[in-house]
N, CA and C of each residue as an Amber inpcrd file, in Angstrom:
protein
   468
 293.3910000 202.7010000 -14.8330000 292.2700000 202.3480000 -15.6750000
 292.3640000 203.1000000 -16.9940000 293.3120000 203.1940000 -17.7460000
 293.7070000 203.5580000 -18.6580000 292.7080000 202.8510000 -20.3500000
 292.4910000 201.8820000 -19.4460000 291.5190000 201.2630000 -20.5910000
 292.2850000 199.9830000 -21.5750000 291.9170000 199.4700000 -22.4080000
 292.3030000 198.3650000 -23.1070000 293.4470000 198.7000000 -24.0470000
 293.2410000 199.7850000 -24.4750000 294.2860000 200.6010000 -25.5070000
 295.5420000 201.0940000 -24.7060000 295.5100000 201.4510000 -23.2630000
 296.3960000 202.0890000 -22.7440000 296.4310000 203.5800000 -22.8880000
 295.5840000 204.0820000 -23.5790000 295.7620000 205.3080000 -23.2480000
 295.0740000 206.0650000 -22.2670000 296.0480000 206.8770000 -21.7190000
 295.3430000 207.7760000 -20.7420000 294.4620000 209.3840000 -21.3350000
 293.4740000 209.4510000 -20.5870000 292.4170000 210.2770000 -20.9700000
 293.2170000 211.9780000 -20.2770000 293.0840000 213.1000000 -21.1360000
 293.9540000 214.6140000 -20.8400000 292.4370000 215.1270000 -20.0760000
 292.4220000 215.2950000 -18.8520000 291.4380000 215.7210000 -18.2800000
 291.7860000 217.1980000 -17.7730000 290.6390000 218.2620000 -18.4950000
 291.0700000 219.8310000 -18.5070000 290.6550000 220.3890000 -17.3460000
 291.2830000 220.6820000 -16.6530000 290.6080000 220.8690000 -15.3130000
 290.5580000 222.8520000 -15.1720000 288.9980000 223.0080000 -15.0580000
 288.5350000 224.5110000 -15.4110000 288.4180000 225.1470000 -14.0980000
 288.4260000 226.2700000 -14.1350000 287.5880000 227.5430000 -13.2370000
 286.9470000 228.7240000 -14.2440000 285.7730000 228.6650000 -14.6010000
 285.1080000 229.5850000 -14.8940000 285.4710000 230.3580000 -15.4330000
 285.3500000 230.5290000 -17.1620000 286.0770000 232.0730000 -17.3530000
 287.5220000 232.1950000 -17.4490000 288.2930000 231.0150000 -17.5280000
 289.5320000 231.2090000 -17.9170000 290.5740000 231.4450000 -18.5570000
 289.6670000 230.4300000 -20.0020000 289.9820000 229.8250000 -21.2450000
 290.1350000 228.3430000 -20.9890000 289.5150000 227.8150000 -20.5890000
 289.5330000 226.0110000 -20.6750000 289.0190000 225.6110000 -21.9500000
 288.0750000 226.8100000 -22.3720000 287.1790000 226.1550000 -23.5210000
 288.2490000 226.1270000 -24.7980000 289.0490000 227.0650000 -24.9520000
 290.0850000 227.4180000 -25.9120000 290.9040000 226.4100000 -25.9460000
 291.5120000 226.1100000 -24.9140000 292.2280000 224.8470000 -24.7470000
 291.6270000 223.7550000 -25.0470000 290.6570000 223.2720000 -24.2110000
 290.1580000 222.2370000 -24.5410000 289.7800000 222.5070000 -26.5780000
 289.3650000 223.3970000 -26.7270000 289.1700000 223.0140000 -28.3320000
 289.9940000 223.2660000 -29.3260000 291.3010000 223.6600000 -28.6730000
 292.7110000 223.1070000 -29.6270000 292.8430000 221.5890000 -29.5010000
 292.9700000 220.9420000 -28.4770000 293.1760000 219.5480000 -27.9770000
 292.0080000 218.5770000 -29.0840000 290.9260000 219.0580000 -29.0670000
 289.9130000 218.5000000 -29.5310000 290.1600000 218.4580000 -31.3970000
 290.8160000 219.4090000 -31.3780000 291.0300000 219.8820000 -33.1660000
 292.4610000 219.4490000 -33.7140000 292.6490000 218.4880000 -32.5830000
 294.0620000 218.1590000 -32.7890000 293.5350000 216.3060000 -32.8110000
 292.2930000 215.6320000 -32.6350000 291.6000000 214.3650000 -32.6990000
 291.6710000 213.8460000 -31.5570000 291.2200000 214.4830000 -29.9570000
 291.0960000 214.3050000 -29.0090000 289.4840000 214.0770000 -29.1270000
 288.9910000 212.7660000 -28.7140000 287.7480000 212.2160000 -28.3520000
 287.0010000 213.5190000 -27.1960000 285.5480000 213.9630000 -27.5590000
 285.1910000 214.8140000 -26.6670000 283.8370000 214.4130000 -26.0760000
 283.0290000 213.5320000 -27.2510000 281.9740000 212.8970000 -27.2170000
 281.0220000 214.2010000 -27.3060000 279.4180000 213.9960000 -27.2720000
 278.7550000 214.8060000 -27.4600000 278.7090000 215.9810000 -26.2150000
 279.4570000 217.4970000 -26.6920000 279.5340000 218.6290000 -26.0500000
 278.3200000 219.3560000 -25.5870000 278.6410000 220.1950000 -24.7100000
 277.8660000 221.5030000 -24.5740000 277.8030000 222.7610000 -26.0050000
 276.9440000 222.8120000 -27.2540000 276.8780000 223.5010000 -27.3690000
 277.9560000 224.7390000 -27.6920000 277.9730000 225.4230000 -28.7380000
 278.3390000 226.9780000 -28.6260000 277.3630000 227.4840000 -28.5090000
 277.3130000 229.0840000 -27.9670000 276.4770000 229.5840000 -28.0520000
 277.1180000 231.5240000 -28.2470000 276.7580000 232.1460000 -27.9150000
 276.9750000 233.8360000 -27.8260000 278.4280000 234.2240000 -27.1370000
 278.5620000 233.2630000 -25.8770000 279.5680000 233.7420000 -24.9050000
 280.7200000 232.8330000 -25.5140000 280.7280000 231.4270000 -25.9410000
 281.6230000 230.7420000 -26.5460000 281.1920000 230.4590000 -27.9560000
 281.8690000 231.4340000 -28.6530000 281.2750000 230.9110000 -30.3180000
 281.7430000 229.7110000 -31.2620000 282.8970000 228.9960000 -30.4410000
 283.7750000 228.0890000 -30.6140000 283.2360000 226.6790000 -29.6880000
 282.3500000 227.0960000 -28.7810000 282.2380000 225.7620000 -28.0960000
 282.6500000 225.8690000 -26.8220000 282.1320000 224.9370000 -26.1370000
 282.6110000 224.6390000 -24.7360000 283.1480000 223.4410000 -24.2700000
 283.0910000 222.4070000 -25.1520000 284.1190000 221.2900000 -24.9210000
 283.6960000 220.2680000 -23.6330000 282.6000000 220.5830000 -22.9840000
 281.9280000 220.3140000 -21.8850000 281.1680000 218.6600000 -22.2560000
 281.6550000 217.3960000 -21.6690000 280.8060000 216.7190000 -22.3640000
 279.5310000 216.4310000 -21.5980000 278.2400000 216.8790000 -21.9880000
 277.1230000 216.8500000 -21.6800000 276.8230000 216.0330000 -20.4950000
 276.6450000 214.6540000 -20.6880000 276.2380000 213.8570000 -19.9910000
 277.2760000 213.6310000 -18.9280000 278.3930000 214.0920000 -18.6580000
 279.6170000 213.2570000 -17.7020000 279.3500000 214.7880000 -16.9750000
 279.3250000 215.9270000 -17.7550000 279.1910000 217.0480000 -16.5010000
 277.5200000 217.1110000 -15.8850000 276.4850000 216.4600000 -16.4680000
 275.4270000 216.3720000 -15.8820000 275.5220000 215.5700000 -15.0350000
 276.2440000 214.4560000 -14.8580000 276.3920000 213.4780000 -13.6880000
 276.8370000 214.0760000 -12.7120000 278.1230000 215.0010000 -12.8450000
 278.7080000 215.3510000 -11.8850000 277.5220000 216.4820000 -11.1970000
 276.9070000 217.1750000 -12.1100000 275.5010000 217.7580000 -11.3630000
 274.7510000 217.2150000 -10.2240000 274.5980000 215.8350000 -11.0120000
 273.7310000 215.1310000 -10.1580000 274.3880000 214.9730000  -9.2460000
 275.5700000 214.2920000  -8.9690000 276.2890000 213.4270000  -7.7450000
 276.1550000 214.5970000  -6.7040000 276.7200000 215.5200000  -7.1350000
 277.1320000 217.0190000  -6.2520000 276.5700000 217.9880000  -6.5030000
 275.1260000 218.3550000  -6.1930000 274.2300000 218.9750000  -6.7870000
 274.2700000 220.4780000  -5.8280000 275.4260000 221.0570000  -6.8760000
 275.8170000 223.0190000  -5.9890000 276.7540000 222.5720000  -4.5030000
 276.7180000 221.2560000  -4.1820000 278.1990000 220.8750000  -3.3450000
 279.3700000 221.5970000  -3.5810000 279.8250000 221.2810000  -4.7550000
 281.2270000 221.8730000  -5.4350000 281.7150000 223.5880000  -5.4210000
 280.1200000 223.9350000  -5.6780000 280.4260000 225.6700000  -5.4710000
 280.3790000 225.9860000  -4.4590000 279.2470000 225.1890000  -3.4940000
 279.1020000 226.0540000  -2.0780000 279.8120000 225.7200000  -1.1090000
 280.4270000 224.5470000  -1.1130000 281.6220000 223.8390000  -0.2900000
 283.4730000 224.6950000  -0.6290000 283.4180000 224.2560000  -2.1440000
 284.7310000 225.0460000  -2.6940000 285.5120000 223.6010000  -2.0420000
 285.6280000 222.5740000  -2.1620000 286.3680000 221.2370000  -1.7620000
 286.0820000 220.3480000  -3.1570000 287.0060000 219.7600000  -2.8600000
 287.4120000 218.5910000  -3.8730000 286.0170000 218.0810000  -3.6310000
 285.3220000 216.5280000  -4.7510000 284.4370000 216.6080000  -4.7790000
 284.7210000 214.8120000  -4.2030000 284.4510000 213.7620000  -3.6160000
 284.8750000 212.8420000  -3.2870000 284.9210000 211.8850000  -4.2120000
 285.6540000 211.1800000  -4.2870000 285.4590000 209.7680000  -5.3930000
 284.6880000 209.0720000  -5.3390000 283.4540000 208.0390000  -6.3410000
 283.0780000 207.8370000  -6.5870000 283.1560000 206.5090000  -7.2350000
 282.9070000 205.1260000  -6.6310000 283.3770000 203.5420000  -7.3330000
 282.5980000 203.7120000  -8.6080000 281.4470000 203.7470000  -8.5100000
 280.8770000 204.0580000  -9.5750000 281.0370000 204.5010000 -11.1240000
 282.5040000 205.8000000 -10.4260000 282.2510000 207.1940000 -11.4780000
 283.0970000 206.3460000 -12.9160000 283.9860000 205.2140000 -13.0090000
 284.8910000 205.0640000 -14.2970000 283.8990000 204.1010000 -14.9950000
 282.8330000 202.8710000 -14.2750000 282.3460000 202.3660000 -14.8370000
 280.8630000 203.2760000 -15.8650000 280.6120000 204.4880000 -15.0340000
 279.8220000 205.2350000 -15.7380000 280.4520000 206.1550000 -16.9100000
 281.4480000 206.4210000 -16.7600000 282.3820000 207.4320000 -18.4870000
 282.6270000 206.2420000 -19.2120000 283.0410000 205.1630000 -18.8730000
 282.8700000 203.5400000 -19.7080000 282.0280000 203.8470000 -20.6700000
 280.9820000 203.4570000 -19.8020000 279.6090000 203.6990000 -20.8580000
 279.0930000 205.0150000 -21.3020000 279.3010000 206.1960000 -20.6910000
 279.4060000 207.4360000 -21.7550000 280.0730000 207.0480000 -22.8720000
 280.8550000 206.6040000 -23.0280000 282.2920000 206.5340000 -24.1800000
 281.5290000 205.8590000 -25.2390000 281.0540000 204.6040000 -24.3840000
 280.9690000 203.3910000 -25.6000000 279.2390000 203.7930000 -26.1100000
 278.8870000 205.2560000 -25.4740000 276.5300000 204.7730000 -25.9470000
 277.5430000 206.5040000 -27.4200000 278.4690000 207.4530000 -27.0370000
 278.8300000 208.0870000 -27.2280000 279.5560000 208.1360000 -28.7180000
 280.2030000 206.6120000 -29.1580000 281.0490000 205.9810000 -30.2640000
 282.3180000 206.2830000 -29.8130000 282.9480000 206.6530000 -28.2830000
 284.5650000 206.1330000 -28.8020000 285.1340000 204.6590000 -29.0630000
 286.2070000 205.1600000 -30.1400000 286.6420000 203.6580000 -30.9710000
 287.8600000 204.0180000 -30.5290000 288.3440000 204.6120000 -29.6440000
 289.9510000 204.3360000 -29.3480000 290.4520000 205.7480000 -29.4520000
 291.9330000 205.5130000 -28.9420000 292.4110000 206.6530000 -29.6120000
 292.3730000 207.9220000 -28.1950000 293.0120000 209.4190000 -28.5540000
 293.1590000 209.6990000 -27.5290000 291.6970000 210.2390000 -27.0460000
 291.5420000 210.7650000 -25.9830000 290.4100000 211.4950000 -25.2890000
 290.7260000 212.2350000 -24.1170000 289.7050000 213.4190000 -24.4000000
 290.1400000 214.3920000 -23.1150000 288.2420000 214.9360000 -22.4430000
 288.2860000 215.2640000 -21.2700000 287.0950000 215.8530000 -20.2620000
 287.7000000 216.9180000 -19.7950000 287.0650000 218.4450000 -20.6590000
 286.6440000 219.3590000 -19.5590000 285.8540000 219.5020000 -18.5170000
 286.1900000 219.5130000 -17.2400000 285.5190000 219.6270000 -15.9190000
 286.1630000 220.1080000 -15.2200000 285.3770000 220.5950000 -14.0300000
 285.6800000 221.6210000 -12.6660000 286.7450000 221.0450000 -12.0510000
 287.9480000 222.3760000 -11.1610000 288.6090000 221.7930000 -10.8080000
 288.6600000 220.7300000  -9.5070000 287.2450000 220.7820000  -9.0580000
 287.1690000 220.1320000  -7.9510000 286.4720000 218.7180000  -8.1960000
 286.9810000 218.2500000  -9.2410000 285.9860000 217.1990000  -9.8730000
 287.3130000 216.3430000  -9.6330000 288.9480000 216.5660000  -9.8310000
 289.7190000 215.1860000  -9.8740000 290.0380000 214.3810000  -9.1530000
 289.1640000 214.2190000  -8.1350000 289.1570000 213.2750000  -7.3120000
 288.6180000 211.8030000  -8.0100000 287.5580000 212.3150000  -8.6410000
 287.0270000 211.6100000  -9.7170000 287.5610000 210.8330000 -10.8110000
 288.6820000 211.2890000 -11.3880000 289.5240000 211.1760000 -12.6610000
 291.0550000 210.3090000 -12.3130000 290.9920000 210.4070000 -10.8300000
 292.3110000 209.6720000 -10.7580000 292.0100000 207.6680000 -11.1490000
 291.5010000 207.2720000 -10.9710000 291.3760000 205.6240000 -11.0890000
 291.9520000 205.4620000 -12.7500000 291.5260000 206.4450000 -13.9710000
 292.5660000 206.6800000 -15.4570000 293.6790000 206.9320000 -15.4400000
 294.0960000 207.4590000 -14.3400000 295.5110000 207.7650000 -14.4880000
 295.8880000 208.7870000 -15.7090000 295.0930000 209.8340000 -15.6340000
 295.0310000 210.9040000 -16.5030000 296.3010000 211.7830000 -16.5850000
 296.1660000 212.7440000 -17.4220000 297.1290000 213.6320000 -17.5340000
 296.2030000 214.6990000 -17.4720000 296.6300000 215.5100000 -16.4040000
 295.7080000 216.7190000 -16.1450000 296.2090000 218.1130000 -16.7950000
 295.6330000 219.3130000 -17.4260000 295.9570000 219.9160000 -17.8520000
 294.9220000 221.7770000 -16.9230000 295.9390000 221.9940000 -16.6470000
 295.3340000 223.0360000 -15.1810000 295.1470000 224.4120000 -16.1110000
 294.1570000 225.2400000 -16.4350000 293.5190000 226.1720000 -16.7180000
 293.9700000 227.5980000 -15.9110000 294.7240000 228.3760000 -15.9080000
 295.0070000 229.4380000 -15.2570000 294.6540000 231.0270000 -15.5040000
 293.9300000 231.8280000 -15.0230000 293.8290000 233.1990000 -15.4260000
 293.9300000 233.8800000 -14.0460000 294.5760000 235.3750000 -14.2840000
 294.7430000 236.1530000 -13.6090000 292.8700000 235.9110000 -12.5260000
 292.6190000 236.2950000 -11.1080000 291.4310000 235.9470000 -10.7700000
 290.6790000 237.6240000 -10.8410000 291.3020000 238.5740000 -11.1960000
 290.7320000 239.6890000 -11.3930000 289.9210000 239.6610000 -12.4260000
 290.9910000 239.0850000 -13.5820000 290.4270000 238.9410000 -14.7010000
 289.1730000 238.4010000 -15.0510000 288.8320000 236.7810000 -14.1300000
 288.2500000 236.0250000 -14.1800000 286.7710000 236.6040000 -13.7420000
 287.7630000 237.4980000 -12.5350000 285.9950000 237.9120000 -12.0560000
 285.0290000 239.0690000 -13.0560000 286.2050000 240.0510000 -13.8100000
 285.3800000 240.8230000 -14.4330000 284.8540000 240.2710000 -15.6410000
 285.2690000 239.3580000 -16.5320000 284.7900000 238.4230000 -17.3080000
 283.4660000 237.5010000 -17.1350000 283.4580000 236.6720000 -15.9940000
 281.7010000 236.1810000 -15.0810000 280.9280000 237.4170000 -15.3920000
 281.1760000 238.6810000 -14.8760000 280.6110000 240.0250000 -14.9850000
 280.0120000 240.4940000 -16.1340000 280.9500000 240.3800000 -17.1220000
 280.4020000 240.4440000 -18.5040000 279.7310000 239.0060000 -18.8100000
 280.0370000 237.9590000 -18.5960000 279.3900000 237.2020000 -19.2000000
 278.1490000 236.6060000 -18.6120000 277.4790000 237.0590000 -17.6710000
 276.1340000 237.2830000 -17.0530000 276.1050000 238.2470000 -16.1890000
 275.9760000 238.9930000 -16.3420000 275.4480000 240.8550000 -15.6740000
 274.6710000 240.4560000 -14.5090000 273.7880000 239.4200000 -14.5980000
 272.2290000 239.2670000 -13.8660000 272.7310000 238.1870000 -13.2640000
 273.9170000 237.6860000 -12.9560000 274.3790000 236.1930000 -12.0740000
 274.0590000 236.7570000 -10.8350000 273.6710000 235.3970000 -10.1330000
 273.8880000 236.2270000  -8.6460000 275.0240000 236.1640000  -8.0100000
 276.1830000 235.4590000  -8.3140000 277.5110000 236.0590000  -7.7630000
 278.0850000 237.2490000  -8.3380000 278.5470000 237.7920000  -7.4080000
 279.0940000 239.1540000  -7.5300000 280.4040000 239.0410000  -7.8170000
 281.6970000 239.6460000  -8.4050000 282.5360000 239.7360000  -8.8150000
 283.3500000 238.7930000  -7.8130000 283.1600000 239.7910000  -6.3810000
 283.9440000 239.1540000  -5.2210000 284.0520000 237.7310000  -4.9690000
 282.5020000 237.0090000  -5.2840000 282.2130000 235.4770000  -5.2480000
 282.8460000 234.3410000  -6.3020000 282.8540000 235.5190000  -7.8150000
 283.3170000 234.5290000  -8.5850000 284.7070000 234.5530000  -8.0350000
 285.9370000 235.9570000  -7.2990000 287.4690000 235.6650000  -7.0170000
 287.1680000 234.2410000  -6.4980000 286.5020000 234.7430000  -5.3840000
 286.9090000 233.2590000  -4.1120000 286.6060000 232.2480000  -5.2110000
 285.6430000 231.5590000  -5.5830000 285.2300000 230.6140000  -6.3280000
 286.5470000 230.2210000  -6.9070000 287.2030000 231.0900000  -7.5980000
 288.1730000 231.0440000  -8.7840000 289.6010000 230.8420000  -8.0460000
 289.5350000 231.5650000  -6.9890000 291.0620000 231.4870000  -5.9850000
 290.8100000 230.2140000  -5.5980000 289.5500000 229.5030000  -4.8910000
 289.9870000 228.3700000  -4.2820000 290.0570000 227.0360000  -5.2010000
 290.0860000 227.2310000  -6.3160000 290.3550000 226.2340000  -7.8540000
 291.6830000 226.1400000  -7.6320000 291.8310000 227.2840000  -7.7540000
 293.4600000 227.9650000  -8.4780000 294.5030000 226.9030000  -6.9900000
 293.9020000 226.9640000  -5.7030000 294.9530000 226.1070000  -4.2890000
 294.4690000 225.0430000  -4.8330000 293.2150000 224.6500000  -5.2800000
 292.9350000 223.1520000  -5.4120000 293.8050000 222.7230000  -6.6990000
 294.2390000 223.5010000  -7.8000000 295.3010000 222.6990000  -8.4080000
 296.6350000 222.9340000  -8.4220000 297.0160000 223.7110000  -6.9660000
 298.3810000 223.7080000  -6.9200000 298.7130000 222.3460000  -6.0450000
């Protein structure tokens, strides 16, 4: 489902704290379609590359499933005819496009026939970084590893 143009969509597949956002916003600064993002804010002063409405869906569909399970997230008939219409209420006119999302989301992304682009950081790293970047989370360092280790098997 590559679409009418044939091109396939670069879907960034994240764990928390990695640098997905960095990536994803070279890709994006290079005229990769992102549609309307998440925001910068304090912790990303560059952006998060997150597109609003396609990661709020995935909220909805799998609402804390994804974290508290740590499993792929199941496919969805639904899910290509709904980024369809993200795309088109959104203005893509063609051309390439990429989705930052969780790594347990590509179950989702296969019917595009995407090119996936896998997000990697040391998970020490990852965890003391969550740490700094909300003090007051309620996962603890240890929660964000696992969280972050079981990404890291889900995209090997």
């Amino acid at each position: 489902m590559t679409g009418a143009s044939g091109v396939r969509p670069i879907i960034v597949l994240t764990m928390g704290r990695s640098g997905s956002s960095m990536v994803a916003g070279c890709l994006a600064l290079h005229g990769m379609w992102t549609g309307e993002c998440r925001p910068a804010d304090h912790h990303n002063p560059r952006g998060y590359f997150e597109n609003l409405r396609i990661n709020g869906a995935l909220g909805d569909l799998y609402p804390g499933s994804i974290y508290r399970d740590l499993k792929p997230a199941p496919a969805d008939q639904g899910w290509p005819s709904f980024v369809e219409a993200v795309k088109a209420q959104e203005g893509y006119a063609g051309g390439p496009w990429l989705v930052k999302t969780n790594a347990f989301a590509w179950p989702l992304w296969t019917p595009f026939d995407p090119v996936y682009v896998l997000v990697r950081r040391d998970l020490d790293a990852i965890a003391a970084s969550a740490k700094r970047h909300d003090p007051k989370a309620p996962n603890s360092p240890a929660r964000w590893r696992e969280i972050a280790q079981a990404r890291q098997v889900e995209m090997d």
